[in-house]
C-alpha positions, 0 to 999 in steps of 0.5 A: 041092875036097875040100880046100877042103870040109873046111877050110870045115867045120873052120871052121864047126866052130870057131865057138866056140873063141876067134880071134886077137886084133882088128887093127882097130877101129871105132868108132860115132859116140857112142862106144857101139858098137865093132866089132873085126876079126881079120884074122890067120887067118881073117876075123872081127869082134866086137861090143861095146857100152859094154865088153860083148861083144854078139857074140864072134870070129864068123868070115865069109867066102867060100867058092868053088870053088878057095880061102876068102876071109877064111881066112889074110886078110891086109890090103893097104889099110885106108880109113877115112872118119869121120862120114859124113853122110847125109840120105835122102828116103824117099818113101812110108816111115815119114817122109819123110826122115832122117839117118844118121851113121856110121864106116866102115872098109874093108879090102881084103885080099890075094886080090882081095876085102875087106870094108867095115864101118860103124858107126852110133849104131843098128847095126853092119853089113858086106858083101864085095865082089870085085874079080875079073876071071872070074865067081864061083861061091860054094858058100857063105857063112861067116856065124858067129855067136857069143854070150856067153851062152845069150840069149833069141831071136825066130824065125820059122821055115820052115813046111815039115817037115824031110826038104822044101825049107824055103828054099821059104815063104811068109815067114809064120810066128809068132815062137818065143821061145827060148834059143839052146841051145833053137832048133830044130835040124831048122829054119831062121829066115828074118830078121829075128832078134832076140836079147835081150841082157837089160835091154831091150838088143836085136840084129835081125839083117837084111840090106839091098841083096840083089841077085843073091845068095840071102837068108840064113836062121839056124840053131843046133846045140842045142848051143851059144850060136852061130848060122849064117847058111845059104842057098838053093842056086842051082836048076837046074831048075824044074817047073810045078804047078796050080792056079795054073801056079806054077813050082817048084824041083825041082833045086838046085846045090851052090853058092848063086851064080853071079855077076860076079867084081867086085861087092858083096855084101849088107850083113848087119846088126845093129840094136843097140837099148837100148829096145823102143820104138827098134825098129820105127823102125830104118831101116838096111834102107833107109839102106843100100839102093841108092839110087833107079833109075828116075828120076822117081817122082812118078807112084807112087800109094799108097793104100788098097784095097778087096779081094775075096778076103779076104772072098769077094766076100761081099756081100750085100743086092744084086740079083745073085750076087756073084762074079767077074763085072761087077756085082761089080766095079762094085759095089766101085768103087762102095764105094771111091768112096763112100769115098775109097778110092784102088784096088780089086784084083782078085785071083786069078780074073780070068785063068784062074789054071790056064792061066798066061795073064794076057794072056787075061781071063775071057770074064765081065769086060770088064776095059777097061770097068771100068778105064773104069767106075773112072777115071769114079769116081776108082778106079784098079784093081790086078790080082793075079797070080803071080810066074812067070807075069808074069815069063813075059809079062813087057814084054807084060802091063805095056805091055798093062795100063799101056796100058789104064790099071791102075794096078799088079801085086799078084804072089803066090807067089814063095815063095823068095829063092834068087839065081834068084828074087831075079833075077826080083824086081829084073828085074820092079820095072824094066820095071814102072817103065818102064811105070809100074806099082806093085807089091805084093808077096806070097809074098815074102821079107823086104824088104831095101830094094828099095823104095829102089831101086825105090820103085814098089814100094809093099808087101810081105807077109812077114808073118802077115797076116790071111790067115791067120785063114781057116785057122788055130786059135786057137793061132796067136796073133796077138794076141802076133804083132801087137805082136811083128812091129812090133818085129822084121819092120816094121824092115825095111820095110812090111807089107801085113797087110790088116787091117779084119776087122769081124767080131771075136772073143774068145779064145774065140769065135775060129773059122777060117772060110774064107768067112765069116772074123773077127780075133782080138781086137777091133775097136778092135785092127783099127782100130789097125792102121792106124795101127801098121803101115808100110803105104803100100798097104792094104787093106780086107779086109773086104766092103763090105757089112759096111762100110756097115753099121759105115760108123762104123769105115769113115769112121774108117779111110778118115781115117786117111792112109797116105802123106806120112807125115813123121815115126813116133814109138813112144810106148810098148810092150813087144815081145810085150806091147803097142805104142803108134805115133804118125804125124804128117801135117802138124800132125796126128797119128794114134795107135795102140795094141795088146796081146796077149791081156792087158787093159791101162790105159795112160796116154797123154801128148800131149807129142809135141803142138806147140803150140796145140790139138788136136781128138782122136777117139778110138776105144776098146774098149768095156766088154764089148769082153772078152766082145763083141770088135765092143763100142768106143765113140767119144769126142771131146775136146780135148787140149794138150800138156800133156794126159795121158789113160788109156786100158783095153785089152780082152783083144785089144784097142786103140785108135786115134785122129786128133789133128787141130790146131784 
């Protein structure tokens, strides 16, 4: 063992240094990206592209208890397969299928372990697999990653200070632009990462079909142009806190995984981009996911969401004190009905959250009576949960509330994404589909294409939503967040941002207000969002008071769909300056536009129309929006495909418009 130790060390010291020359090559299908594999000595790969070393001799591999897979690898069968074509259907997905051609090249290696490697015109990606017949105990994974030159990076990083757990988060943070050299190295950045090669050239790193296996973090030395894949150790031993009776790590192993000897491992990818604008529709996260597993899917509803936390259950103007109480509830199915909003969550404080008991509802609701209550409406209702505490109850709570007619699970706090909690993620996506139930995911990692194989999972966070607003300053910006995150976090799959703030500030009148919260930037950014975001699950965050008073905007973003979206088109935009999205339904489109604290005039062209005419209303910052962020202004006209029109984006603002074909 000490052996093993200090020559896995000597290797992850030597990142650096240059490695024995390529044996194997593997080529994109255009011919632009060439990936080459050392396999004499130790196991490595470089990334080229067009001549241009993107990535430089990065070693990988296996650490185990007894030996190091991919040190001293030597090739005993080498496959390959050329243009493999694939045609995926991706229900409930930035469009509603897509093509993917790719080389593949797959190496086994002395030792019973090799390595499959893939390259497609969008990327460069491999995995390990083991061919053993004993289980596995992995102490780590060797995942080096060495750059040419000291490029800038995007990272967002752990929000738990050095000396605590910091593979234990909430997977929301703002991105830190540095240079390789400048990462911090008290820190580590959970994924996606994106490193800027210049010209626009871009590399995301992303990992997709994590099962049974922690999510990989980066980090860097300060010293050097290199990065580190790091991960989780597996827990030992978990402690329970208040006030939501959630279920802490406490001890930890010294190894990251305890595993079947014969098995393969995640794919770590690297989404290869020549234009900002290729980014956010990147779908190599869920091409390379493992398909479907529950069979029939056509029972999964999507929708939109009124929701309670966000804004207290603020409402006003009514004859009874609002709270989690009956008349409350009753009074937001009544909203969403009005509406044509699909669900409404109960969130945290239906179940006593102290008690760890989601079995036992709250003597003040009749939760049978306002599933009742809802279904007479068209209403279906989401219960809001904790990951442990469903995980405890776990067949009971789903039979129990399938059978009452609740319509899924929005399940908070996992915080994690060591092989434990990813266990627990795939083991409660199964038996939620077998009593055909949705989930929305919070508190959870990054998506690494579980909605693929599980698509009753319908959203994720992992993003610096509007939650955040409640409690943080100004100096969290989030107006560069929001037209950074859809470059780099919405590659690997949906985000449930929960925007629709109707109260709007400006940079300077931005205050974080716990009970009483507003956005940053103005209410055509908002509007926006529902268009930009990959979200087939979203809420309403405001209340629906303040809904009926701008019952405007609320008509607006009630039209604006959210599922059986066919195709995703990013029109123009600048990560961390501004985005522009298009989504077509049917011959519709719906068209959104963000920036940053910068006011822009951008000129649109309608060229991405089909032929014939289009009815367009548009939404758009109005001529103080600067200075009075709620100011927009609502305009209607025709457009051909021919069409161009201008349009000025506030500081913090947007717009957002349906084109609708006549």
């Amino acid at each position: 063992m000490k052996n093993i130790k200090s020559l896995y060390l000597l290797l992850v010291g030597l990142v650096c240094l240059p490695l024995q020359a390529a044996d194997h090559f593997l080529k994109s299908p255009d011919g632009k990206l060439l990936v080459e594999i050392g396999t004499d000595g130790q196991l490595s790969y470089t990334i080229k592209r067009d001549g241009q070393v993107l990535l430089d001799n990065s070693p990988i591999g296996l650490v185990l208890e007894d030996k190091i897979l991919g040190e001293d690898a030597k090739v005993s069968r080498a496959n390959r397969r050329t243009l493999v074509k694939e045609t995926i259907v991706s229900p409930h997905y930035r469009c509603s299928s897509f093509d993917v051609v790719y080389n593949e090249l797959n190496l086994k290696l002395k030792g019973d372990f090799g390595v499959v490697f893939r390259a497609y015109d969008e990327g460069i990606a491999y995995r390990f697999y083991t061919t053993m017949r004993e289980p596995l105990v992995i102490r780590d994974e060797i995942a080096s990653m060495n750059f040419p030159q000291d490029y800038d990076t995007y990272m967002a990083y752990s929000t738990v200070k050095p000396g605590g757990d910091q593979y234990v988060m909430a997977f929301q943070n703002v991105y830190t632009k540095s240079t390789l050299k400048g990462v911090q190295t008290d820190n580590i950045a959970f994924l996606p990462v994106t490193v800027d090669c210049g010209n626009e050239l871009k590399m995301t790193l992303l990992e997709s079909d994590l099962e049974d296996y922690p999510g990989m973090f980066v980090k860097g030395d300060g010293k050097t142009t290199a990065l580190q894949g790091t991960f989780a150790k597996y827990p030992t031993r978990m402690k329970q806190f208040p006030p939501r009776a959630m279920k802490r790590v406490v001890e930890r192993a010294g190894y990251i995984a305890k595993t079947d000897g014969k098995r393969s491992y995640p794919w770590r990818i690297w989404a290869i981009t020549e234009k900002d604008t290729e980014m956010p529709v990147n779908n190599l996260v869920y091409a390379l996911a493992s398909p479907n597993r529950i069979g029939d899917a056509s029972w999964i509803k999507t929708g939109k969401v009124a929701w309670d936390w966000w804004n207290d259950w603020g409402i006003y103007n009514v004859d009874f004190k609002a709270g989690i109480n009956m008349e409350t509830y009753k009074y937001y199915i009544d909203f969403a009905a009005d509406n044509h909003i699909e669900f409404v969550v109960l969130d945290e404080g239906w179940y006593n959250p102290g008690k760890g008991d989601m079995l036992t509802v709250i003597p003040e609701l009749d939760l049978e009576e306002l599933v009742r209550y809802g279904k007479s409406k068209g209403v279906d209702l989401i219960l809001w949960t904790v990951f442990n505490v469903l995980d405890d109850q776990l067949e009971e709570a789903c039979k129990k509330y399938s059978e009452m007619g609740i319509s899924g699970f929005k399940i908070d706090f996992l915080d994690r994404d060591d092989q434990t909690a990813v266990e627990m993620a795939y083991r409660i996506a199964e038996m939620a589909a077998k009593y055909k139930l949705t989930l929305d995911l919070h508190g959870f990692y990054k998506p690494t294409g579980l909605n693929r194989t599980y698509p009753n999972i319908i959203n994720y966070e992992s993003v610096f939503g509007m939650e955040e607003m409640k409690w943080s300053s100004v100096q969290k910006d989030m107006m560069e967040y929001d037209v950074t995150m859809p470059y780099i976090r919405m590659m690997a799959g949906a985000v449930d941002y929960t925007p629709g703030a109707m109260r709007n500030a400006s940079k300077k009148d931005f205050k974080d207000i716990y009970y009483n919260p507003m956005s940053q930037g103005t209410r055509c950014h908002q509007l926006a969002a529902y268009v930009v975001h990959d979200s087939p699950l979203t809420m309403l965050a405001d209340n629906p008071t303040i809904y009926k008073r701008e019952q405007e905007c609320t008509d607006f973003i009630v039209s604006i769909p959210n599922k059986n979206i066919e195709e995703t088109r990013v029109l123009q935009g600048k990560l961390g300056e501004s985005v522009v999205m298009a989504r077509r339904v049917g011959a519709s489109w719906y068209v959104g536009g963000m920036t940053d604290w910068t006011a822009r005039e951008i000129t649109l062209d309608f060229d991405f129309l089909g032929d014939g005419t289009y009815e367009v209303v548009l939404f758009r910052d109005g001529a103080n929006a600067d200075k009075q962020a709620e100011d927009y202004k609502k305009e209607t006209f025709t457009v051909t495909a021919n069409a161009q029109k201008k349009i000025r984006m506030a500081s913090g603002g947007g717009f957002a418009m349906a084109v609708i074909k006549k």
